[in-house]
C-alpha positions in Angstrom: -18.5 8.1 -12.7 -18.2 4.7 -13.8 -20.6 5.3 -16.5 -17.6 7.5 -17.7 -14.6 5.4 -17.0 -15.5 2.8 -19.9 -15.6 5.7 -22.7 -12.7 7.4 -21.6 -10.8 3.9 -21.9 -11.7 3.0 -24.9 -11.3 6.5 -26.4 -7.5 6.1 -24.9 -7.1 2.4 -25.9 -9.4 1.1 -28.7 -7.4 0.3 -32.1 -9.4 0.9 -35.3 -11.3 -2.0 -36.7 -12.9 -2.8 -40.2 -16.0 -1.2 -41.0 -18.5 -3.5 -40.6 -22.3 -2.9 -41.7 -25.2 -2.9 -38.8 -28.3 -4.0 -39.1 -30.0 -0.4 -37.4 -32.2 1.2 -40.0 -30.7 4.2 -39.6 -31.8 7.6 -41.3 -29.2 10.3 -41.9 -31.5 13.3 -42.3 -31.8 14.9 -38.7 -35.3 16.9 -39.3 -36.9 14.4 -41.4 -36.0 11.9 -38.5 -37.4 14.8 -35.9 -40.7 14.4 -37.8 -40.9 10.6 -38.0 -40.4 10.5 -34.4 -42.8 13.4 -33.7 -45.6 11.3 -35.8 -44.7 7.7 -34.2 -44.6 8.9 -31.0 -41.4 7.2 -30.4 -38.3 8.6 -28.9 -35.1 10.0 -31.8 -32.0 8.1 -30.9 -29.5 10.8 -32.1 -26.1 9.1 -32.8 -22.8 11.1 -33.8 -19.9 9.6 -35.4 -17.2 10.2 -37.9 -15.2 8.1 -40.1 -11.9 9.3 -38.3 -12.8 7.6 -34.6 -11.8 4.3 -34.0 -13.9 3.9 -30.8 -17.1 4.4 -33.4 -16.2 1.8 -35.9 -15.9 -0.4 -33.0 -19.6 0.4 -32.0 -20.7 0.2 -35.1 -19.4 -3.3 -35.2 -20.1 -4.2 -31.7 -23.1 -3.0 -30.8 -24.9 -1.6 -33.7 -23.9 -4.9 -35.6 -25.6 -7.1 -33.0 -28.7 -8.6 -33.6 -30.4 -8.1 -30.3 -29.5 -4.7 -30.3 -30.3 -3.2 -33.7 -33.8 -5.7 -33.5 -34.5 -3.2 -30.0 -33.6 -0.1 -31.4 -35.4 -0.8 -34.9 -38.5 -1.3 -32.8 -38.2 1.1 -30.3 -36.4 4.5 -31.5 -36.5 6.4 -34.8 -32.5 6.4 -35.4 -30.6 9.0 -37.1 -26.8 8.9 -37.9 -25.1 11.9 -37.6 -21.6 12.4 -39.3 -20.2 15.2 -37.4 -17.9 16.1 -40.4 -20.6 16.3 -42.4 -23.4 17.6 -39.9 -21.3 20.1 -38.0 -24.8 22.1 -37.4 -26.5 19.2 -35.7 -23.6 18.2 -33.6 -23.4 22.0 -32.5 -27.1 21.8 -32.0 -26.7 18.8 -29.5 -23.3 20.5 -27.7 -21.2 16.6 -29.0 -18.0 17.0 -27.7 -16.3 13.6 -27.2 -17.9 10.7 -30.4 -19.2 8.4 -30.1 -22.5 10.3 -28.7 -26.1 9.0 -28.5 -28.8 10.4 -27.2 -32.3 10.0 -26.4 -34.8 12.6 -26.7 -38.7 12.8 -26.3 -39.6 14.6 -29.3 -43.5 15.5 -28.1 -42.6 18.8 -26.2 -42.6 22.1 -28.3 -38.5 21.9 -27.7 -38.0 18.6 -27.2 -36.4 16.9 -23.6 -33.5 14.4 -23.4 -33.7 11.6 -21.8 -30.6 9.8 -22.1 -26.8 10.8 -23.3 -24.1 7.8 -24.0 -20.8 9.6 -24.6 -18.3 6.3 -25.9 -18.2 2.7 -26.6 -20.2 1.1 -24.0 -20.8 -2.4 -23.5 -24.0 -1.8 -21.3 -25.1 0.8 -24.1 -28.2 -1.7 -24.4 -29.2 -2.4 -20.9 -29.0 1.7 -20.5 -31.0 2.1 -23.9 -34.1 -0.6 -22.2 -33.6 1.4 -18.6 -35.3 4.1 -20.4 -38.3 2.2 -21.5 -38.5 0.5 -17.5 -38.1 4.1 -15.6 -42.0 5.3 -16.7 -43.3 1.7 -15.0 -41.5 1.6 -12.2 -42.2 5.0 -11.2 -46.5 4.5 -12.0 -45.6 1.6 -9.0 -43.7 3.5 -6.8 -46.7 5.8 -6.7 -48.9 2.4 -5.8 -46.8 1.7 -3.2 -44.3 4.0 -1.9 -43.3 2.4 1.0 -42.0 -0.7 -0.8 -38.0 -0.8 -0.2 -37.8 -3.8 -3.1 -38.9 -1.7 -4.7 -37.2 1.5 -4.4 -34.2 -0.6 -5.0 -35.3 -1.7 -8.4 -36.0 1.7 -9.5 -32.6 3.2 -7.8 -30.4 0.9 -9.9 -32.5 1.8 -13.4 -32.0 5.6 -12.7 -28.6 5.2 -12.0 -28.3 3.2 -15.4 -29.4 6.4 -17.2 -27.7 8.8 -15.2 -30.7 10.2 -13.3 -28.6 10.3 -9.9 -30.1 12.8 -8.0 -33.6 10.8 -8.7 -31.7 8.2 -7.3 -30.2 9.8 -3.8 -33.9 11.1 -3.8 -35.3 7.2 -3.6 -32.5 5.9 -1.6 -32.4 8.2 1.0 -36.6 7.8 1.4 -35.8 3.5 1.6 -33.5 4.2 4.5 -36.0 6.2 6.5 -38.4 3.3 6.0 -35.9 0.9 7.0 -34.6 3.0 10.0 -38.9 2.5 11.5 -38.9 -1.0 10.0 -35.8 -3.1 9.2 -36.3 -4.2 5.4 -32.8 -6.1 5.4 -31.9 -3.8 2.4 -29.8 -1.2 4.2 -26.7 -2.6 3.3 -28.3 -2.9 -0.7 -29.7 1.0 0.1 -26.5 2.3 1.7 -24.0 1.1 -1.8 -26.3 2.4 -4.1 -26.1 5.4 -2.6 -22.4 5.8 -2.3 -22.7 4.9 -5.9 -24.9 8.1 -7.1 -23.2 10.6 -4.8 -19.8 9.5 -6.3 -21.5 10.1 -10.0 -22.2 13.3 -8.9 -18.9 14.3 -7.2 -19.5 14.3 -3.4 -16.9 12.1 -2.7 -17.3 12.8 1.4 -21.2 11.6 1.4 -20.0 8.8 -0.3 -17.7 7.4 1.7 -20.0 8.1 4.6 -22.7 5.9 2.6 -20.1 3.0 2.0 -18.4 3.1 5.7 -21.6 2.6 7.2 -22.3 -0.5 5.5 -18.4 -1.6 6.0 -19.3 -1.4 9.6 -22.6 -3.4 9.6 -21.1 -6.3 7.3 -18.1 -6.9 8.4 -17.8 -10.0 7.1 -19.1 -9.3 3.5 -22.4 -11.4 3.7 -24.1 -8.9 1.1 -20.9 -9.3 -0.8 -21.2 -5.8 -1.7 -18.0 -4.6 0.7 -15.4 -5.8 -2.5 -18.0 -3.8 -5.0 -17.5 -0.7 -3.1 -14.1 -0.9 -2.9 -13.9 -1.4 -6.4 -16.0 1.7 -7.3 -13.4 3.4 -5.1 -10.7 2.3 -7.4 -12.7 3.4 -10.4 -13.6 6.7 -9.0 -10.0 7.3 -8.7 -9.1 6.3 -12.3 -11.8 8.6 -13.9 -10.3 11.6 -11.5 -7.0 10.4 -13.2 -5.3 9.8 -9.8 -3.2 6.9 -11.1 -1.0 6.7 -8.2 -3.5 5.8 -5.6 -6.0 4.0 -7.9 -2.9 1.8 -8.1 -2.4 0.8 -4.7 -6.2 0.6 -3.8 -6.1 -1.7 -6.6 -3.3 -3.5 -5.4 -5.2 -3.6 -1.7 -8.0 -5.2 -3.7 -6.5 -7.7 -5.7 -4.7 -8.9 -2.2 -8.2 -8.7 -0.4 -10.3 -10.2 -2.4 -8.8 -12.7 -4.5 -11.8 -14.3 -5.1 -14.1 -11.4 -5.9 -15.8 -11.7 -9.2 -14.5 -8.6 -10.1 -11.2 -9.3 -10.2 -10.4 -9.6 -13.7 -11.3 -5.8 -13.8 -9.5 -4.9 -11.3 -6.5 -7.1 -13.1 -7.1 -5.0 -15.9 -8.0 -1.6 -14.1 -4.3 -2.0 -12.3 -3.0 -2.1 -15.8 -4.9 1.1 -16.9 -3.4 3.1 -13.9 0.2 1.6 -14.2 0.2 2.5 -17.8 -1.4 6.3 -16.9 1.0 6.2 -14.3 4.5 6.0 -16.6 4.9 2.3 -15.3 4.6 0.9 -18.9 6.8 -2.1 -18.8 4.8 -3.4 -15.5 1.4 -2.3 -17.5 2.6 -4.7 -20.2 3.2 -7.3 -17.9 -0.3 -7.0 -15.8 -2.0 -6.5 -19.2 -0.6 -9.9 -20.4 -1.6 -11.7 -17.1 -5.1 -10.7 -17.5 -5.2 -12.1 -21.4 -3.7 -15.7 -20.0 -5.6 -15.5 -17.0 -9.1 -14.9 -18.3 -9.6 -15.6 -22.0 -12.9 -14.8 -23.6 -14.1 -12.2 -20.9 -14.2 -8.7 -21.4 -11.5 -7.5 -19.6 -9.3 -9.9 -21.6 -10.6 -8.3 -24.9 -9.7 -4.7 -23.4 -6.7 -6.1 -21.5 -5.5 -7.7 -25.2 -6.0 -4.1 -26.9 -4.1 -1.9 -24.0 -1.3 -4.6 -24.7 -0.6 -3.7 -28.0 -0.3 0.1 -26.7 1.8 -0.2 -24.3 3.7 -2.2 -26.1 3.7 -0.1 -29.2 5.0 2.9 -26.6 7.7 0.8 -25.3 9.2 0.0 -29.1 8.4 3.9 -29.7 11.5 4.6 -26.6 13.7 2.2 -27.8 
């Protein structure tokens, strides 16, 4: 779910920016990009855009113009840019609803498989993109050695990077039987990632059964993962767009944990829901806090453009 939140806010929020080259070598012909890929052996990053969406000039800036990132998917990916304006087969081909849309897709099957879809503007769009690359290694090890908790940590986290949440659950739920015969001191890591993947997928009950548990075995936050859950909580509730209680468990959290390192977001996050939630003049106020409170962090970046907004609406009523 969180994976989702991200897009959805920037879809809602982002302002349109200047085009800006990247640095991807990008080919714009989908089948003569299928072939390449089929004759590399590398994986076709499929990308749809349009020159309407303001969330996909911002990639294209953001992440597409940084060096790191083009330099990994120059290396790593044959990459195809897809106008869907232009290329309304393809995008009907792939089932794009929402732009921007990446995907991944192994090319060597007779149909081809894929691997990994990014719907939005993403800030961990890289770290997702190098997940892929890590899941075939860390599986090969958890073959060697199946029993190692570390381990099944490690590769819980990666699939959960590229959405692979039942893979996850699958792992998880194997690393608390081990540590149930033989205390690892992971069960509180083992029991948050997997509240995490169930609330991905929607079971909302197993979840909080997950997360309880380890509430009730660290009571006094010594993994410092209680505040995380909480916060995933709060974000679950945004992406269900249940505004009204995402604010007050945000409120709860900001009076909790003052001292969380999350709490910039969930500065910013309480903004987001008293905006969604009609409360526009507070939203501008909250938004502005977070820009004077945390300068040159993310949130303050997102905080800076849901101010301008909110506060474009609030001229709009007068």
């Amino acid at each position: 779910m969180r994976q989702m939140i991200r897009a959805g806010l920037v879809l809602l929020f982002a302002a349109a920016v200047a085009h800006a080259d990247g640095k991807v070598e990008w080919m714009t012909d989908h089948d003569a990009a299928l072939k390449k890929a089929k004759e590399s052996g590398k994986l076709l990053h499929v990308h749809f855009q349009a020159e309407w969406c303001g969330p996909c000039k911002v990639m294209e800036k953001e992440t597409f113009g940084d060096a790191e990132t083009a330099a990994f998917l120059n290396e790593t990916f044959v990459n195809v840019l897809i106008d869907t304006d232009k290329d309304g087969a393809t995008a009907e081909k792939y089932g794009v609803g929402g732009i921007p849309d990446s995907r991944l897709v192994d090319v060597s099957g007779a149909s081809g498989n894929e691997v990994l879809r990014i719907v939005g503007h993403r800030r961990d769009f890289l770290s997702r993109m190098r997940a892929v690359g890590e899941v075939a290694g860390l599986e090969k090890e958890l073959a060697a050695k199946p029993d190692d908790v570390a381990l099944i940590l490690k590769a819980s986290e990666v699939y959960g990077r590229i959405g692979r949440h039942v893979d996850a659950i699958g792992v998880l739920e194997r690393g608390l039987e081990l540590d149930a015969a033989t205390p690892s001191g992971k069960k509180i890591h083992l029991l948050y990632r997997l509240g995490l993947s169930l609330s991905a997928l929607d079971q909302v009950e197993r979840s909080e059964m997950a997360w309880q548990q380890a509430a009730r075995e660290d009571k006094d936050n010594k993994s410092g993962l209680i505040d995380d859950m909480q916060m995933a909580r709060c974000e679950k509730q945004i992406g269900d767009e249940d505004y009204l209680a995402a604010e007050r468990s945000l409120q709860v959290f900001i009076e909790r944990y003052p001292d969380s390192d999350r709490i910039a977001r969930a500065k910013y996050l309480y903004g987001v829901s008293q905006f969604f939630g009609g409360r526009n003049e507070e939203a501008i106020s909250t938004f502005q806090d977070v820009v004077r409170s945390y300068p040159g962090t993310d949130e303050a970046e997102d905080a800076a453009r849901s101010l301008k907004l909110a506060e474009k609406k609030s001229k709009g009523k007068k």
